[in-house]
N, C-alpha and C positions, 0 to 999 in steps of 0.2 A: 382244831387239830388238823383235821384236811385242810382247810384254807389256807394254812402257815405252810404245809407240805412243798407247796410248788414254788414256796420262792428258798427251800432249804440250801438246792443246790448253787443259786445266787449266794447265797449266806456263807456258804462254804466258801467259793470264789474270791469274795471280800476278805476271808479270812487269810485264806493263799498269799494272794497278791500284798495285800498289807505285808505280812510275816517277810516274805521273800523280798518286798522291795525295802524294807527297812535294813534286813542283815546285807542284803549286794551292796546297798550305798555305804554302811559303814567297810565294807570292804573297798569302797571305789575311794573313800575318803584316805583310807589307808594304804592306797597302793599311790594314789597321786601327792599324797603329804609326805609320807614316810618312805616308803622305799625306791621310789621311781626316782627322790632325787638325789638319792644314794648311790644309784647304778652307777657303773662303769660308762655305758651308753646308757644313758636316758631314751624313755618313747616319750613320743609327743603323741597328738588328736589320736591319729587315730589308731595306734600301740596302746593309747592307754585303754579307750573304748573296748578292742578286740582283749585284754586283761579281766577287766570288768566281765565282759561277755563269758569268758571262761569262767569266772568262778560262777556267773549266775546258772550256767547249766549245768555246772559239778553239782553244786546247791541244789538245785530241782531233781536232778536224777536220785544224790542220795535220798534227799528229802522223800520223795516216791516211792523209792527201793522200802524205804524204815517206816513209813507211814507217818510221817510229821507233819502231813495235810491232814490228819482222820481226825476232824474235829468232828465230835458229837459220834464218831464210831469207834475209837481208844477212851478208856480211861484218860484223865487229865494226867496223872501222874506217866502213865505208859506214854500217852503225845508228849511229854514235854521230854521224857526219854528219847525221845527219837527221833524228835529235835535236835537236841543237844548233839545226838551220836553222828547226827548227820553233818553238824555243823566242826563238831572237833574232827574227824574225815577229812572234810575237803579245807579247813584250814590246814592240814597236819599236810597235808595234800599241792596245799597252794607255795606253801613254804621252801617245801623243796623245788616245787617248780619257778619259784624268785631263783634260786639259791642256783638252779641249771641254765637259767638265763642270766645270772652274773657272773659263773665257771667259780662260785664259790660262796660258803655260810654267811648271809646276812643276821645279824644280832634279830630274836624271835622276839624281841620284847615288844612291837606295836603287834603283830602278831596277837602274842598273847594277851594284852590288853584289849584288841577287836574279840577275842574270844569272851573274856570274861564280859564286855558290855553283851555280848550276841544271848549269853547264857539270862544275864539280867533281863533281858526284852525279851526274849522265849518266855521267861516265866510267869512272869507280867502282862503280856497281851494274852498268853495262851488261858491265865486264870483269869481272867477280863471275859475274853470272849465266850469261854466255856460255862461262865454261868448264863451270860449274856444268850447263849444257845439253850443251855438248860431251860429258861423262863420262856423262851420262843418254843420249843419243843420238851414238849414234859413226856413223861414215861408213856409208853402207847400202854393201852388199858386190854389185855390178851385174853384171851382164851385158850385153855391145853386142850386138846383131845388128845386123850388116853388110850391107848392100845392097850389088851392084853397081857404085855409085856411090861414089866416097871418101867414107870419114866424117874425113877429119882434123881440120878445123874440127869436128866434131864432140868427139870426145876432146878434141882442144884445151880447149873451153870448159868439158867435164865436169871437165877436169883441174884445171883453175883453182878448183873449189870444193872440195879434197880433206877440207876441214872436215865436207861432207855427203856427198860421194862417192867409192866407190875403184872404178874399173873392174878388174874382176878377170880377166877374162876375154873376149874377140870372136869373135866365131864368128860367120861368114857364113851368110848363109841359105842358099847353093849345098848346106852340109854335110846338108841336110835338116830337116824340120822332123819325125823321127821324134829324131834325134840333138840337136835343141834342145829337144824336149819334157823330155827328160834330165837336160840342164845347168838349163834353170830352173827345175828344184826347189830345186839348191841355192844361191841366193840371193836376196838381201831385194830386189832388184828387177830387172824385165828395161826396156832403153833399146831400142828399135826405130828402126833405124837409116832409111835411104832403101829400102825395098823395096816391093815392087808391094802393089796394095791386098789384093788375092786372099790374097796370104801373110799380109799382116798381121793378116786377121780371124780367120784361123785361130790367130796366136800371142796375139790380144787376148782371142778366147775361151777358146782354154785357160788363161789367166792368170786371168781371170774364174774358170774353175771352180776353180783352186787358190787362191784369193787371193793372187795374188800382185802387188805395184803394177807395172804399166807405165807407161813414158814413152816417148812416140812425139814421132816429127819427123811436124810435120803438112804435109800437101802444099796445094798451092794449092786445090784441088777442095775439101779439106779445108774451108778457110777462108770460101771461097765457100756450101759448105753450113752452115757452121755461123751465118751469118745469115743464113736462110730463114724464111722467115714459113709457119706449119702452118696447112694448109687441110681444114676438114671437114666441104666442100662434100659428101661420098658417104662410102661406106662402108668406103674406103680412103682414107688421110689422104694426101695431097700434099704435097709440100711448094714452097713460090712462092720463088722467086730474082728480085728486080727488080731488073735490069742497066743502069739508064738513070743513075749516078750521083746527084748530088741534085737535091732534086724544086725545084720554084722558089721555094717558102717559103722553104724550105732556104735556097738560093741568095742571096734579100734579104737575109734575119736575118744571115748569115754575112759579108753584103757591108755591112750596116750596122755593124756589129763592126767589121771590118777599118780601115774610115774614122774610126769611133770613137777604137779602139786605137790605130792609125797616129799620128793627131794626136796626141795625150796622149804617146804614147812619143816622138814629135817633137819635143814642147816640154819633158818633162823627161831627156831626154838630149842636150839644147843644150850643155851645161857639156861633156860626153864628146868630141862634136862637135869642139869649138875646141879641146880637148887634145890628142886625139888627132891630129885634122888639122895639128898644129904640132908634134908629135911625129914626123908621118911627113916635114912637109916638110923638117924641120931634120936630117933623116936622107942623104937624097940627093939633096932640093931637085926631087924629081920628082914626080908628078902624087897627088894624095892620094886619090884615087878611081881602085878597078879595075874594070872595064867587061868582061864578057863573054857571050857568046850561050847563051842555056841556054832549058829547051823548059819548058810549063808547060801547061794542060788543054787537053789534043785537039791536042797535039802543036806550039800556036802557039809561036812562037818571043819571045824578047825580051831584050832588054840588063840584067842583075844589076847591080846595084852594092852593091860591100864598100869597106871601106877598104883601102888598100892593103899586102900584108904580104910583098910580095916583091923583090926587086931588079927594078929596069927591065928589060923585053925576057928576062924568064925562060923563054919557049919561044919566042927568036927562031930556034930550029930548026926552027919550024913543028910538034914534036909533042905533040900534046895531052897531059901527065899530072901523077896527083895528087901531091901533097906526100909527101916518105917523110919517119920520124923521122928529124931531125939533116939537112934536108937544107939546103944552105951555099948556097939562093939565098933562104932566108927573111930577113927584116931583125931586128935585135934587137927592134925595137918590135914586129914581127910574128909574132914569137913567145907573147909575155906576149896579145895580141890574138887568136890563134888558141889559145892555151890558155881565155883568158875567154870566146870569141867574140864577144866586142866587136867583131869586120874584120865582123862580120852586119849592122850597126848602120842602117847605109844602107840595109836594105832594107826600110826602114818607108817610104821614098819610093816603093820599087816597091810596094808595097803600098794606098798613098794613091791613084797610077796605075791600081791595079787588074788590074796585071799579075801579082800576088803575094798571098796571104792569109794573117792570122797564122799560121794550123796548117794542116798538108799535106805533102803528101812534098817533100821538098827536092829542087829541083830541079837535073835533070842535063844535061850537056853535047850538044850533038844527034851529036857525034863519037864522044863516050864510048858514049853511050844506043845507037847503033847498033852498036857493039862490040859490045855487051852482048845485046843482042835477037839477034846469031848466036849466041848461049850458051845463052841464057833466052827465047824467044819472048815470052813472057808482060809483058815488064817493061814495057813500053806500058803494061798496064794501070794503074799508078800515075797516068796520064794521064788519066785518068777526073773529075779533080777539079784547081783551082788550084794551084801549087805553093805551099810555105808558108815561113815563117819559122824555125819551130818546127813538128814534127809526132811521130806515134807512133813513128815508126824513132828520133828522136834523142832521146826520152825513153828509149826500154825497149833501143836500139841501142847501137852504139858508132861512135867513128867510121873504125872499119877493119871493122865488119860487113858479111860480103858483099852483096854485091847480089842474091841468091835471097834468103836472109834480111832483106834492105831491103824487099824486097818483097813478103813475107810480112809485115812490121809495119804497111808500109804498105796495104796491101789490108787487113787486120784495123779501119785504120781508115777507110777507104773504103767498109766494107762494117758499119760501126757507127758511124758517125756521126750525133752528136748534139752540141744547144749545150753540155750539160753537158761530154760528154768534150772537148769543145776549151777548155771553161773550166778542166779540169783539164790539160790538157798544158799550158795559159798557166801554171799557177800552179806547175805542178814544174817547168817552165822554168830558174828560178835556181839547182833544186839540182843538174842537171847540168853548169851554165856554171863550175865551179870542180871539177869532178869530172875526174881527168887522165886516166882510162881512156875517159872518154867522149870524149876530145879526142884521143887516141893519133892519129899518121900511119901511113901504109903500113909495113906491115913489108916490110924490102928483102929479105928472105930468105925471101920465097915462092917455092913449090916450080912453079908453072907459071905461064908467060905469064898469064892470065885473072885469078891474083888479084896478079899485080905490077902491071898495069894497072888492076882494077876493086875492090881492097878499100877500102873506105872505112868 
């Protein structure tokens, strides 16, 4: 297993390169056979080169942006998703930019035939390769140390990649760390579960001295240290945490966006609008907007609006809680809606308002949130900044991810924010809105009050 390790990232490479230069060339076949001697002005040598060149780095950035390189770190199913998303893009992309260099519509059919080959060799090489990488690297053989604190969600989630991982073994740290220096020799990696810090640097250095990889659950303090600005003002370095959220550049730039964005996504999701909206009313004739109080930077308060995806008067019990799968007060249309989250759609009005910004921790309930902060103290702090439309918990999250885990994605982007990475969660946006695990409800068959109430 370590011997194969070092030529992984070669492995990956090959894979790259192959994938990327097979779809350019069928693009370069198709622009030099098909449409180039179409044009009004034809390009010769080197028009048609500088063509080619363009879509190979639309191609690479999406592909990047979506992860359609992650072989042996997506799912097969999830890489060949993200592939594909990358590839329909910057065709949908390339098209109109034919279409602006002829000052008008060329026929999409070679188009759309390079698509449907590109989709054929995505699925094919990428099932080729991936088991081909399976057999070169098998599941690394783990060790959990246990904290304290349940690690279930924890295993849970290792489990789910058994492609990469097999937990073989948990061993609490109670057992000593004379008796865990023991067990992890013999395997290809140790997971550190919730244990106090003091413990842990003692199993992160010894891992260090054996080479052995760790994987740690990072702690809030964690997070907060790991974007610190190094100061080497003296002869010992510092390190500066500025705690004040964002600065007031920040604040414009992000508020100029927002209004930008808002409009644009207003005007071209009008047609969704009037469907939808006649979809829900033709449903049960009730109100097509649902309205509810949820808290957003520094804890103000303000009215959300979704479309609406539930039966009228769904907590006329007066108790607050989230959607479980399969649960019999969503509406048919309100389902297909909250698989797409298309029911989000209306909150580009909050956002116009000012009460909302495209990217931010999704905001929560001021009932639930208080729930929550007797569990977690800490979960205020997502309140540090706007709530958002889209943010880093519901790109890299799911939507039954705990709320310590929320909060941890969210703080990571609270405490690294910048215009680009809000440019990037805009742009992976779509390929979570059709992804089913990101959209999953509550599992009803949680083991304690805290996450039958608070998993999202």
């Amino acid at each position: 297993m370590k011997t194969n390790q070092k030529y992984k990232r070669l492995i990956k490479i090959l894979f790259t390169f192959v994938i990327a230069t097979m779809l350019i060339a069928f693009y370069g076949w198709t622009w030099i056979e098909c449409y180039n001697d179409i044009l009004e002005y034809p390009f010769y040598r080197r028009g048609n080169w500088m063509m080619i060149f363009l879509y190979g780095v639309l191609l690479m950035l999406l592909m990047n942006l979506y992860g359609g390189f992650k072989v042996g770190y997506l799912k097969k199913g999830n890489l060949i998703y993200s592939q594909v998303l990358a590839v329909v893009f910057t065709n949908v992309f390339t098209y109109f930019q034919i279409a602006a260099i002829d000052k008008h519509f060329l026929t999409p059919i070679y188009l759309f035939k390079m698509t449907i080959l590109d989709f054929a060799v995505i699925v094919v090489w990428t099932l080729i390769y991936q088991w081909i990488y399976g057999k070169l690297f098998p599941p690394r053989k783990m060790l959990l140390i246990s904290g304290r604190r349940s690690d279930y969600h924890l295993v849970e989630k290792i489990n789910s990649r058994e492609d990469k991982y097999e937990i073989c073994n948990i061993i609490n740290i109670d057992k000593g760390i004379d008796l865990l220096e023991e067990e992890i020799l013999k395997y290809d990696g140790v997971i550190i579960g919730d244990i106090s810090s003091q413990e842990r640097n003692v199993i992160l250095k010894y891992c260090f001295t054996n080479s052995i990889r760790t994987y740690s659950v990072p702690k809030i303090s964690d997070i907060l240290l790991k974007s610190t600005v190094e100061l080497n003002l003296f002869d010992s370095p510092l390190l500066l945490s500025r705690n004040e959220g964002l600065g007031v550049e920040q604040q414009f730039i992000k508020r100029l966006i927002d209004i930008t964005g808002s409009l644009i996504g207003i005007m071209l999701s009008l047609p969704f609008f009037l469907i939808i909206s006649l979809s829900i009313k033709l449903t049960d004739q009730g109100p097509i907007f649902f309205r509810q109080e949820r808290l957003t930077i520094d804890g103000r308060k303000f009215n959300i609006l979704k479309f609406r995806t539930m039966i009228q008067n769904a907590e006329k019990d007066g108790v607050a809680r989230l959607a479980s799968e399969g649960d019999s007060r969503i509406l048919p249309i309100g389902k297909l809606l909250r698989r797409t989250r298309l029911d989000e759609l209306p909150q580009l009005i909050n956002i116009l308002y000012g009460d909302m910004s495209l990217v931010g921790p999704r905001p929560e309930r001021p009932e639930l949130a208080k729930e929550i902060e007797n569990e977690i103290p800490e979960f205020s702090y997502r309140l540090k900044v706007k709530a958002g439309l889209t943010g880093y918990a519901q790109i890299y999250g799911k939507y039954n991810t705990t709320p310590y885990d929320k909060l941890k994605l969210d703080l990571t982007y609270i405490r690294n924010y910048s215009l680009l990475l809000d440019l990037k969660l805009i742009l992976m946006t779509p390929k979570i809105m059709f992804m089913k695990e990101a959209t999953e409800g509550v599992q009803t068959q949680s083991c304690s009050k805290a996450n039958e109430i608070f998993e999202k």
